[in-house]
C-alpha positions as a Markdown table, in Angstrom:
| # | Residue | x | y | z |
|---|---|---|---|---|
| 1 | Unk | 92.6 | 1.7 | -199.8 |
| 2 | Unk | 92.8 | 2.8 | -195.9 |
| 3 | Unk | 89.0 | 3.4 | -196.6 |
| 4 | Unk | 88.2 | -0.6 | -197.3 |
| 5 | Unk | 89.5 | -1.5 | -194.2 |
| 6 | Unk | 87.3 | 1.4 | -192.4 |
| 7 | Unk | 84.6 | -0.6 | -193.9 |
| 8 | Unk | 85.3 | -3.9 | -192.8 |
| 9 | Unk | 85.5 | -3.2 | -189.4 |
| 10 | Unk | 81.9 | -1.0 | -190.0 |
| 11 | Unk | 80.3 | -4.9 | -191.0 |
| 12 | Unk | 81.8 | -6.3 | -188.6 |
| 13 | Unk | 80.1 | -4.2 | -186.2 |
| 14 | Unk | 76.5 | -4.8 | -187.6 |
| 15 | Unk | 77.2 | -8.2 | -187.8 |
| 16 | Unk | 78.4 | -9.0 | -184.2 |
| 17 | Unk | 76.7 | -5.7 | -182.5 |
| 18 | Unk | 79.9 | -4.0 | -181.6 |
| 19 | Unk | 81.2 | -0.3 | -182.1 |
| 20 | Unk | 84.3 | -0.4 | -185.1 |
| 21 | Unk | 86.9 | 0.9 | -183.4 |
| 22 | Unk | 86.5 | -2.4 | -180.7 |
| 23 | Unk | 87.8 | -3.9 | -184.1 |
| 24 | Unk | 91.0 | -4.2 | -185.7 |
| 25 | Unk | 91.9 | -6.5 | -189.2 |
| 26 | Unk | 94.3 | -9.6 | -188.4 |
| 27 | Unk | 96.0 | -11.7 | -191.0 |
| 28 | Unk | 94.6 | -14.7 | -188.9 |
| 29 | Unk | 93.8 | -16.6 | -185.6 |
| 30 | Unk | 97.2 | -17.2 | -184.5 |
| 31 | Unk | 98.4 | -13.8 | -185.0 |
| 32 | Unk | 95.9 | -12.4 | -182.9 |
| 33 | Unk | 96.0 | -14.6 | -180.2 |
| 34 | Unk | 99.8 | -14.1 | -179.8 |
| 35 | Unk | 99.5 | -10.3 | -179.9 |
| 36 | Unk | 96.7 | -10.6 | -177.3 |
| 37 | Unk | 98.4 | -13.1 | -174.7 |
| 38 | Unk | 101.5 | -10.8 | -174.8 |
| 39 | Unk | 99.5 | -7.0 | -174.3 |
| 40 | Unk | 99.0 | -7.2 | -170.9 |
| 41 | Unk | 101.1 | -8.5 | -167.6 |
| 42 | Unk | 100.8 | -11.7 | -166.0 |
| 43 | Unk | 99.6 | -10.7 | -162.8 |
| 44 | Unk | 101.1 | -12.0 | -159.3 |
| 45 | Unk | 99.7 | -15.2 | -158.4 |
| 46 | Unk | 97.6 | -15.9 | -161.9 |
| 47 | Unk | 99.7 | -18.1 | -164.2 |
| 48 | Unk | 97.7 | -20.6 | -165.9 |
| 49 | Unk | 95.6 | -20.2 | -168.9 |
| 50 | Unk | 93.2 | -22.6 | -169.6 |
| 51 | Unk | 92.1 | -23.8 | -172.8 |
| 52 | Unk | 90.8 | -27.5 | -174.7 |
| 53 | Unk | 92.2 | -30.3 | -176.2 |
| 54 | Unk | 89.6 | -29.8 | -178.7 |
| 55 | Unk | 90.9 | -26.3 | -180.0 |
| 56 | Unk | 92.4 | -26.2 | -183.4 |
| 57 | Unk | 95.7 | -26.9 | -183.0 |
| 58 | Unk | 97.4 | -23.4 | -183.7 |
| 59 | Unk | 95.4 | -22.4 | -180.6 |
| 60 | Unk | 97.8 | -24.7 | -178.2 |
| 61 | Unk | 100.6 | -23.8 | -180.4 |
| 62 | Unk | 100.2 | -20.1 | -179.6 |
| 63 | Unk | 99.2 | -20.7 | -176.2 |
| 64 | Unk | 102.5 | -22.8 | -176.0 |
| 65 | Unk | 104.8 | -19.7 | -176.6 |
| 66 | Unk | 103.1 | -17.8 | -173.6 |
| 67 | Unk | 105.1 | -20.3 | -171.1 |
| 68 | Unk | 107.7 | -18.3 | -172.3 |
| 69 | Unk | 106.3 | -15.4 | -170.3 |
| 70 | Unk | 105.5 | -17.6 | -166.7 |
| 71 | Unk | 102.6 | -18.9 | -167.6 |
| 72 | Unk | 101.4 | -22.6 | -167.4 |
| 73 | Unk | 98.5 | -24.6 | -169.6 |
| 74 | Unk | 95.5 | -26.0 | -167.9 |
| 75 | Unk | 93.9 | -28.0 | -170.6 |
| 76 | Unk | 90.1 | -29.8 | -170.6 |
| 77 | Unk | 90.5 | -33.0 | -171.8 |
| 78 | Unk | 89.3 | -34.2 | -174.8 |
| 79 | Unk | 87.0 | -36.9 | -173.5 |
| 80 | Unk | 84.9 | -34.1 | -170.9 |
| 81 | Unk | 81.6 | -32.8 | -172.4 |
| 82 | Unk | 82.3 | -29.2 | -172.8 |
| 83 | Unk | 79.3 | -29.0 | -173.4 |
| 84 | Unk | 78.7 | -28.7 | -170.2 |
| 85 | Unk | 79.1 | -25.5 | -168.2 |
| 86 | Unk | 80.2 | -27.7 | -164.7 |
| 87 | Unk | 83.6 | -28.6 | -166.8 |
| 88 | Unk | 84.5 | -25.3 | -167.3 |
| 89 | Unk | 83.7 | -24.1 | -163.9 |
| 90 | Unk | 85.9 | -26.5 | -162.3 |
| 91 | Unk | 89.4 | -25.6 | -164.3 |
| 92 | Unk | 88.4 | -22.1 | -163.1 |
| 93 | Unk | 90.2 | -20.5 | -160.2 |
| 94 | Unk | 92.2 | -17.5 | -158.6 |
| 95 | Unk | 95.5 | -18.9 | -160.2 |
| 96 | Unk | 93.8 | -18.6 | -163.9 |
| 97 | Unk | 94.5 | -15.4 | -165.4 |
| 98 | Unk | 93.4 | -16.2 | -169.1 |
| 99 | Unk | 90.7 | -18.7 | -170.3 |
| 100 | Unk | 90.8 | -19.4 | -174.0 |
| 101 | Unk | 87.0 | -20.5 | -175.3 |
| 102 | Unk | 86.4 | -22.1 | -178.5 |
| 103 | Unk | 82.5 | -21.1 | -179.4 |
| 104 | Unk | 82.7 | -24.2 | -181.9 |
| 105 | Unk | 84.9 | -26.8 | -182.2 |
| 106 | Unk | 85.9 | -27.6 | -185.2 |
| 107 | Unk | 86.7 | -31.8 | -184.4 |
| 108 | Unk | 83.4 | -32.2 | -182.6 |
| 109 | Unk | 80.7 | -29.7 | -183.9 |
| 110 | Unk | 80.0 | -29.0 | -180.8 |
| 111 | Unk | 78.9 | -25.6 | -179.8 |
| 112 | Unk | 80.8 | -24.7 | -176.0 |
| 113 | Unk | 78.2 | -22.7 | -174.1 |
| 114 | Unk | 79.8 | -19.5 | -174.0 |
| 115 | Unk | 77.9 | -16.9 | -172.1 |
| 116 | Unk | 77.4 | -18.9 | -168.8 |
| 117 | Unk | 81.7 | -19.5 | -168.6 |
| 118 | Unk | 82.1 | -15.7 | -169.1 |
| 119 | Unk | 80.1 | -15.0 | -166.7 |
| 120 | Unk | 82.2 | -17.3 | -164.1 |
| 121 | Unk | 85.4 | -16.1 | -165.6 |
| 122 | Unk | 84.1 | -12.9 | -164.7 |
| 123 | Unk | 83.1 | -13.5 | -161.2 |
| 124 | Unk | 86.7 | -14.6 | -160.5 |
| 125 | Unk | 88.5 | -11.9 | -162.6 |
| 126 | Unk | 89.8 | -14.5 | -165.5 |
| 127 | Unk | 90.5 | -12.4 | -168.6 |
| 128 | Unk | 88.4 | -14.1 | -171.4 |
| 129 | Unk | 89.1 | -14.5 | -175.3 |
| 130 | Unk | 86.6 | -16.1 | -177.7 |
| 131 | Unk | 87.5 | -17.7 | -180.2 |
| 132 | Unk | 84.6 | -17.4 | -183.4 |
| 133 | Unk | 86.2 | -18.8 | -186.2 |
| 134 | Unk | 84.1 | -21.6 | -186.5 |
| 135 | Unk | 80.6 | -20.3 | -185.5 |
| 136 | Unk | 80.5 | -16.5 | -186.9 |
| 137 | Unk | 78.3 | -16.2 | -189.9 |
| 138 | Unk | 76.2 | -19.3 | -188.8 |
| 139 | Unk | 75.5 | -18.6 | -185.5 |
| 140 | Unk | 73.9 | -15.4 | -183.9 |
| 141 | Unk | 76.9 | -13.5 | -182.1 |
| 142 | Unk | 76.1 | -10.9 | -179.6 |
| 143 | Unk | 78.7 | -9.1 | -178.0 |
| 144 | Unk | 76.6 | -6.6 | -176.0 |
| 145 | Unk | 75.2 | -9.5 | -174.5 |
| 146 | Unk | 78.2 | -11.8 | -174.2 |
| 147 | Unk | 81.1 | -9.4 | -173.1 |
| 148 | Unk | 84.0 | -11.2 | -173.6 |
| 149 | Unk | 87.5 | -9.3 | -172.8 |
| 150 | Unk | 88.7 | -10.5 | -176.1 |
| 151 | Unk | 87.1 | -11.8 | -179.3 |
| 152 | Unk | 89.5 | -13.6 | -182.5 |
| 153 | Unk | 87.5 | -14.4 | -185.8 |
| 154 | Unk | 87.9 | -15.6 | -189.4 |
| 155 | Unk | 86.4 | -14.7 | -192.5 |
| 156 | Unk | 87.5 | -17.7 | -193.8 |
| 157 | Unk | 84.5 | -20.2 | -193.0 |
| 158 | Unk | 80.9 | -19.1 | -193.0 |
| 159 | Unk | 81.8 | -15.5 | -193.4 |
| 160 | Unk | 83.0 | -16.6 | -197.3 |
| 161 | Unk | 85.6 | -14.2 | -196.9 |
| 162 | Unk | 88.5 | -16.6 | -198.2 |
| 163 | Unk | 91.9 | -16.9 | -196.6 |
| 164 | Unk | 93.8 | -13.4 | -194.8 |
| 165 | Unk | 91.2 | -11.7 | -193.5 |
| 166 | Unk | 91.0 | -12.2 | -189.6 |
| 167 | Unk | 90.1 | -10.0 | -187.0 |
| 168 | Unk | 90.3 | -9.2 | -183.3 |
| 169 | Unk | 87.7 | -7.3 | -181.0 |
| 170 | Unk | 88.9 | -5.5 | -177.4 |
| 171 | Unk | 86.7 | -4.6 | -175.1 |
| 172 | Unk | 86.5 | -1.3 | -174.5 |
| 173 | Unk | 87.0 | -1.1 | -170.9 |
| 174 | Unk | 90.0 | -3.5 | -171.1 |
| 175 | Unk | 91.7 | -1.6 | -174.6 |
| 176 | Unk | 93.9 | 1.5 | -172.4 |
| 177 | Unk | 95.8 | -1.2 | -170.6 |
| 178 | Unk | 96.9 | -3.0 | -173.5 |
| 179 | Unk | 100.6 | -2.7 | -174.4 |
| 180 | Unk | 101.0 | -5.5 | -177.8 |
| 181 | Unk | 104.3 | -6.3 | -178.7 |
| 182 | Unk | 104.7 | -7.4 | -182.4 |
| 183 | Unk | 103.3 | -3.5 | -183.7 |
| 184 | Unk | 103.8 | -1.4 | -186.6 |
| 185 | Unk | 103.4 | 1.6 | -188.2 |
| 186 | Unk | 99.7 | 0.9 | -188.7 |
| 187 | Unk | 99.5 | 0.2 | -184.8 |
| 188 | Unk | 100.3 | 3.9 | -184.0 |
| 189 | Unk | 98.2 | 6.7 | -183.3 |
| 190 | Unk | 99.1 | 8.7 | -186.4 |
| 191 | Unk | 100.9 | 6.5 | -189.0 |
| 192 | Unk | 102.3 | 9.3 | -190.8 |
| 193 | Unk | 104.0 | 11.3 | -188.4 |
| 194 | Unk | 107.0 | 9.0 | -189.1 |
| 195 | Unk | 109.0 | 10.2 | -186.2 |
| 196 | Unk | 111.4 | 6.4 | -185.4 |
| 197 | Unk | 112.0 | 7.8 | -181.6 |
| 198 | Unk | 107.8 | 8.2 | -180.8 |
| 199 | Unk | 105.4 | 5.6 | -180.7 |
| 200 | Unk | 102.6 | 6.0 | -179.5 |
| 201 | Unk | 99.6 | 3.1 | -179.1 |
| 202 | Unk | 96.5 | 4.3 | -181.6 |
| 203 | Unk | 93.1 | 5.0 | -179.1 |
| 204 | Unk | 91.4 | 2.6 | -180.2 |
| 205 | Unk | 91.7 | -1.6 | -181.3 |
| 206 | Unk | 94.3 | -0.6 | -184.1 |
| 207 | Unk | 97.0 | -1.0 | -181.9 |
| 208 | Unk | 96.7 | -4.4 | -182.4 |
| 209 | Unk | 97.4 | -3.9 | -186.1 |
| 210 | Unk | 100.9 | -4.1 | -187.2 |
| 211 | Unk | 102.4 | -3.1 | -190.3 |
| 212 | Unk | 101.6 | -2.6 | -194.0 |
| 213 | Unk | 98.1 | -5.1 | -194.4 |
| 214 | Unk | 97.1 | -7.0 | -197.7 |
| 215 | Unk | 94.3 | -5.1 | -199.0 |
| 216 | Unk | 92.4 | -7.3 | -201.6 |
| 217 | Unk | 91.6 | -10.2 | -198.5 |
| 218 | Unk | 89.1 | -7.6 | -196.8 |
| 219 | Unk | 88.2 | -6.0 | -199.9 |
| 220 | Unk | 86.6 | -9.8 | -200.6 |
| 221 | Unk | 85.5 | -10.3 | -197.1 |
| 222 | Unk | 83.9 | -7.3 | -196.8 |
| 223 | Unk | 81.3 | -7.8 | -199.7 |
| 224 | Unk | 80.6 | -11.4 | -198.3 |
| 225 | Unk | 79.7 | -10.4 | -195.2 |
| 226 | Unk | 77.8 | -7.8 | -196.8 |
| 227 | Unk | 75.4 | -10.2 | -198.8 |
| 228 | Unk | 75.0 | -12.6 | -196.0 |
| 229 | Unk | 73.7 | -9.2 | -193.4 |
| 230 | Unk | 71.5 | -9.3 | -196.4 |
| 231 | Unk | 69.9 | -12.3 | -195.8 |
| 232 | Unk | 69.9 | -12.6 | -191.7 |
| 233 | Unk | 72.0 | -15.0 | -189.7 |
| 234 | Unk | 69.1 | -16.1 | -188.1 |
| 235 | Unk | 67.8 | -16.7 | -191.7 |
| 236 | Unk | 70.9 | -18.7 | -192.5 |
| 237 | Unk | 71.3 | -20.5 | -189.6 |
| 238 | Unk | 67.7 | -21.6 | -190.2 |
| 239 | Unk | 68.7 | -22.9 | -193.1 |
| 240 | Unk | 71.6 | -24.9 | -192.8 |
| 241 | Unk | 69.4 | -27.0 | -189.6 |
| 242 | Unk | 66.8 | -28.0 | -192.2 |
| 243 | Unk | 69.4 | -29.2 | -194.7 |
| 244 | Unk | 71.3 | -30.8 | -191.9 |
| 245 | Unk | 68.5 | -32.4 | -190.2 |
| 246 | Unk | 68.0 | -34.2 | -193.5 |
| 247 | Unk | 71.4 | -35.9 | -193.5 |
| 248 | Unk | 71.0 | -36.8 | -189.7 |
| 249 | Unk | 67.2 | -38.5 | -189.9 |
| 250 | Unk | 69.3 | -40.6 | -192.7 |
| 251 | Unk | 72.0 | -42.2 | -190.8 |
| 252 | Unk | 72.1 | -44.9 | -189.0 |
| 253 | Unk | 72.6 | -45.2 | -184.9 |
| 254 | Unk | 76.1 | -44.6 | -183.8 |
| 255 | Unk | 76.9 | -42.7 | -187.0 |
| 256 | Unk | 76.6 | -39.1 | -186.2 |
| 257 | Unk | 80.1 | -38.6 | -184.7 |
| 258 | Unk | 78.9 | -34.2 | -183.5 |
| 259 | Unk | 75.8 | -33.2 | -181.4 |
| 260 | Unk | 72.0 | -34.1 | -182.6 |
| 261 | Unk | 70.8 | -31.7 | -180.3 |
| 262 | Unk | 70.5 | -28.8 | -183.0 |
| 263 | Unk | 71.2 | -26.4 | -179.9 |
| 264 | Unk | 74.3 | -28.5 | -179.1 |
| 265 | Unk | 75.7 | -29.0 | -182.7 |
| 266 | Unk | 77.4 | -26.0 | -184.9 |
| 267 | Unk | 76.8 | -25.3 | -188.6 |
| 268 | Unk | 79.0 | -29.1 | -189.5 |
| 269 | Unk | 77.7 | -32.2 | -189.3 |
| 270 | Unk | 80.4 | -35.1 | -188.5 |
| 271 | Unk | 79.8 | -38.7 | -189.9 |
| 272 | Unk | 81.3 | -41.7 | -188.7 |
| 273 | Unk | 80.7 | -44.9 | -190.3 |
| 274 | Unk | 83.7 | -46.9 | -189.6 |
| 275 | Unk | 84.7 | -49.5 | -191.1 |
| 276 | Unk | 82.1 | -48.2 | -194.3 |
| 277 | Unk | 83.7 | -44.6 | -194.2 |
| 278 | Unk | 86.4 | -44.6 | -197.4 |
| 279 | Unk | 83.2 | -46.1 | -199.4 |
| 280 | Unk | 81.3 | -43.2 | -198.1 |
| 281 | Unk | 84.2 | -40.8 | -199.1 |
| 282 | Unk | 84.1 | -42.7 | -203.0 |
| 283 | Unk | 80.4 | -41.8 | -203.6 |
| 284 | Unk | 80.5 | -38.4 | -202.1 |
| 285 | Unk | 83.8 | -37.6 | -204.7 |
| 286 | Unk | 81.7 | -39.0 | -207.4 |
| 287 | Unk | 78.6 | -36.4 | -207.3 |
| 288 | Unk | 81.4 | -33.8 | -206.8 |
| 289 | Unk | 80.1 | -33.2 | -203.0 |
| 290 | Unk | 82.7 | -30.4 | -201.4 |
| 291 | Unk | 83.4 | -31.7 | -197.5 |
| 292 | Unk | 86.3 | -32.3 | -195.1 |
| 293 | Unk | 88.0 | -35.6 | -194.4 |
| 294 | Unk | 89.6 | -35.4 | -190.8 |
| 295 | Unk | 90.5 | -38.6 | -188.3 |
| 296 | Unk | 87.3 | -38.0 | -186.6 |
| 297 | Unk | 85.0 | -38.6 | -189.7 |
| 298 | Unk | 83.6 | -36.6 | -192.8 |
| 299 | Unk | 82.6 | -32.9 | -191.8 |
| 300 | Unk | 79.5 | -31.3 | -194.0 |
| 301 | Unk | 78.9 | -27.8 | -193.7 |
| 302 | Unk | 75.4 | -26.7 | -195.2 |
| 303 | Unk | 75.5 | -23.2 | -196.2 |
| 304 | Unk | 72.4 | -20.4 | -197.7 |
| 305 | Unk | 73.9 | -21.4 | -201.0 |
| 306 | Unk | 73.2 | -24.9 | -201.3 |
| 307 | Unk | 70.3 | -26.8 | -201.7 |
| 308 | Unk | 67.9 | -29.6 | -201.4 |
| 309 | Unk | 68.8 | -31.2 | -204.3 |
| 310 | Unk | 72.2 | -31.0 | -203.4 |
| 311 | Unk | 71.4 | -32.7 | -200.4 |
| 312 | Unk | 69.8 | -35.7 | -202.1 |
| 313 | Unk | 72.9 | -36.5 | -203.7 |
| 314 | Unk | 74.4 | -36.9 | -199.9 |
| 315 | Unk | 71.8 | -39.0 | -198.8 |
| 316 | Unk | 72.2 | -41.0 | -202.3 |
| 317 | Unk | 75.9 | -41.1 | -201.8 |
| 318 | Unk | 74.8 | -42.5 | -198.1 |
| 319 | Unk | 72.8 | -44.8 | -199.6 |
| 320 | Unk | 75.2 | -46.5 | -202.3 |
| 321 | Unk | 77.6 | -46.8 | -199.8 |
| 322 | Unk | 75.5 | -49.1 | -198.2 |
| 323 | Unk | 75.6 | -46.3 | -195.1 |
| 324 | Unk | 71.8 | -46.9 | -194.3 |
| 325 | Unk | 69.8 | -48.9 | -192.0 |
């Protein structure tokens, strides 16, 4: 089965334009996180790591444990457009050594504009890791063009992947000076030399790994991310603006809780209706409509596989609820 896993990180690669040894299989977000904030040192001087309000929480859990280790947490607040490249400059500086980017936010659908706060964190020698859990598979990911130090993922979301199959990418000029801490025999540069007095880092993102994986999660991940390469990202991402731009032309003002810029908003469109929301929630359960229910409002996610008459029942769920205008 060591073969599967040569495979997944091989999609991987074709899907976000990296080489598949920059890749190495996690069991999820918080895992790799964790195992990235502990590889390297803090450095003299740099002990804050910024990151959002709006990150899932495990994010700020995570980043939590690294005080442990000197550092401090700079957070944006919720209420700031991060949107807007100006916030993120301004929590920037020479006491930052890590800055933790969500590419979507999960709460707000709003996509955080990525490349522009690399390139800052860069200028100013801030080690960067991007989080993609929300955006890969919906959105067109470049990491040629981005260059992040660090990239964390999910298969869980767009990929279709299901649950246990997360990932981390290094880059490559970064990957010789990292020392992870939580390793394991599949973390070592030849796992069957079983010799308990030498370890020894694997060359390339696998020493990030740990020990003994679950197989069947990639297995499935791997032949979703297959089939959507198939059809194009750009091709799917096309498609999930049309459906969504039909539930957004339907609701009324002050509903649409995420972005209506489409080059703003993420795969997920957020609805707020207030005081009208659990009535909303009824006639969505009734036609058997799949979404989220979260404090911030109801979150549907338009995908390749559904379709426009799937989307009329929304907009007639809308409009029993007495949702439109």
């Amino acid at each position: 089965w060591g073969a599967a896993f040569d495979e997944f990180r091989n999609v991987l690669a074709r899907l976000l334009k990296g080489r598949a040894e920059q890749f190495c299989p996690q069991t999820n977000l918080s895992s790799a996180l964790g195992k990235i904030l502990h590889s390297l040192p803090r450095k003299a001087g740099r002990e804050v790591i910024v990151l959002s309000e709006n990150d899932f929480p495990s994010i700020g859990f995570v980043a939590q444990q690294a005080e442990s280790l000197g550092y401090r947490l700079r957070w944006l607040p919720a209420r700031v457009d991060q949107s807007e490249p100006r916030v993120w400059f301004d929590a920037l500086d020479d006491s930052v050594q890590w800055l933790v980017l969500t590419h979507v936010q999960s709460n707000t659908g709003i996509q955080v504009p990525v490349a522009p706060i690399l390139t800052r964190a860069r200028e100013l020698g801030i080690l960067s890791v991007v989080d993609v859990a929300q955006s890969v598979g919906i959105l067109p990911i470049d990491l040629e063009e981005l260059a992040p130090d660090f990239l964390i993922g999910s298969c869980v979301k767009w990929l279709c992947g299901g649950p246990g199959a997360g990932f981390l990418w290094v880059n490559e000029e970064l990957l010789s000076q990292c020392e992870p801490r939580d390793v394991g025999w599949f973390s070592h540069a030849n796992p069957f030399a079983f010799d308990i007095h030498d370890f020894k880092y694997h060359a390339d993102a696998r020493r990030f790994w740990g020990g003994t994986p679950s197989v069947a999660p990639f297995i499935v991940a791997t032949y979703a991310i297959r089939q959507l390469l198939q059809i194009g990202i750009e091709e799917i991402r096309a498609h999930n603006l049309k459906l969504s731009r039909r539930i957004i032309d339907a609701l009324p003002a002050g509903a649409l809780f995420s972005p209506a810029n489409d080059d703003k908003r993420s795969g997920t469109v957020i609805i707020d209706y207030g005081a009208k929301q659990a009535q909303f929630v009824v006639e969505l359960e009734k036609r058997q409509i799949r979404f989220d229910r979260r404090v911030f409002g109801v979150r549907l996610s338009p995908h390749i596989s559904n379709t426009d008459a799937e989307i009329e029942k929304v907009l007639e769920a809308m409009s029993r609820a007495a949702c439109t205008i």
